[in-house]
C-alpha positions in Angstrom: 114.7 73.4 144.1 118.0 72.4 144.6 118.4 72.6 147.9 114.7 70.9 148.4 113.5 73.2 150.7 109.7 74.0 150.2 108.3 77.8 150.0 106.1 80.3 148.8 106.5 80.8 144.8 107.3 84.6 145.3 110.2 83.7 147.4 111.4 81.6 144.3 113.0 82.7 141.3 111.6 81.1 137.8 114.4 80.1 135.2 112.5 78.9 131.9 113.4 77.3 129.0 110.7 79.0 126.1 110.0 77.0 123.7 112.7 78.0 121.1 115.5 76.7 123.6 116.2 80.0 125.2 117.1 80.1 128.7 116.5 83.3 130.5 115.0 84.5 134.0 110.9 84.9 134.7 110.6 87.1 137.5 106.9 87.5 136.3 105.9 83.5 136.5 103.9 84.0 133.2 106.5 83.5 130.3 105.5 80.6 128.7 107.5 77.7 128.6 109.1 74.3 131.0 110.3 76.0 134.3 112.3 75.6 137.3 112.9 77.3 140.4 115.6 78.8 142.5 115.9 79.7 146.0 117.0 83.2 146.2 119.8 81.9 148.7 123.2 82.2 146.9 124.0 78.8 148.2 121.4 76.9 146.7 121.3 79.1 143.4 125.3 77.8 142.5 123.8 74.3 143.4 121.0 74.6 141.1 122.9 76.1 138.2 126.0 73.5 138.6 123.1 70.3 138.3 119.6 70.6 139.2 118.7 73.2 136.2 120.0 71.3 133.6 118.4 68.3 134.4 114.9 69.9 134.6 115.1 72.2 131.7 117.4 69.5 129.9 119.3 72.2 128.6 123.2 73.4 129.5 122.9 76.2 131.5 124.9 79.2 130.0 127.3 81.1 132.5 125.7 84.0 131.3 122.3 83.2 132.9 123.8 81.8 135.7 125.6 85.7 136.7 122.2 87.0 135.4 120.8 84.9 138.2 123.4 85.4 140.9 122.9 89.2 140.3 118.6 89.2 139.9 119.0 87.3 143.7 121.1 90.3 145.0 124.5 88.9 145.6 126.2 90.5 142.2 126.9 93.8 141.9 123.4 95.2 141.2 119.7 93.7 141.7 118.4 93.4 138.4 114.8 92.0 136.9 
């Protein structure tokens, strides 16, 4: 996480990489592929997307999934899955 804090993983949002390079959201836990999680803190989400992400799914990380996120953690316009 990026903001190293340690908690429960359904307090965590998953952000995985499957394995044909997609990025996308896992609010399940159970999509296959190399994973990484998020606080669902605003804060520590823009931290994760602007370094930590990248470096652990060593992959960009789109701006696209980076609103998807903002928005699945409640701070965009609607909460979304």
């Amino acid at each position: 996480m990026a903001c190293g804090a340690t908690r429960d993983k359904r307090d965590l949002v998953r952000v995985v990489r499957a394995p044909d390079g997609t990025l996308g959201l896992d609010p399940t836990g159970k999509r296959s592929g190399r994973g990484a999680y998020v606080c669902r803190q605003a804060a520590c989400a823009e931290r994760g997307v602007k370094g930590r992400l990248q470096h652990v799914l060593q992959v960009p990380v789109s701006a696209e999934l980076a609103e998807a996120l903002t928005v699945f953690i409640g701070d965009g316009p609607a909460r979304g899955g």
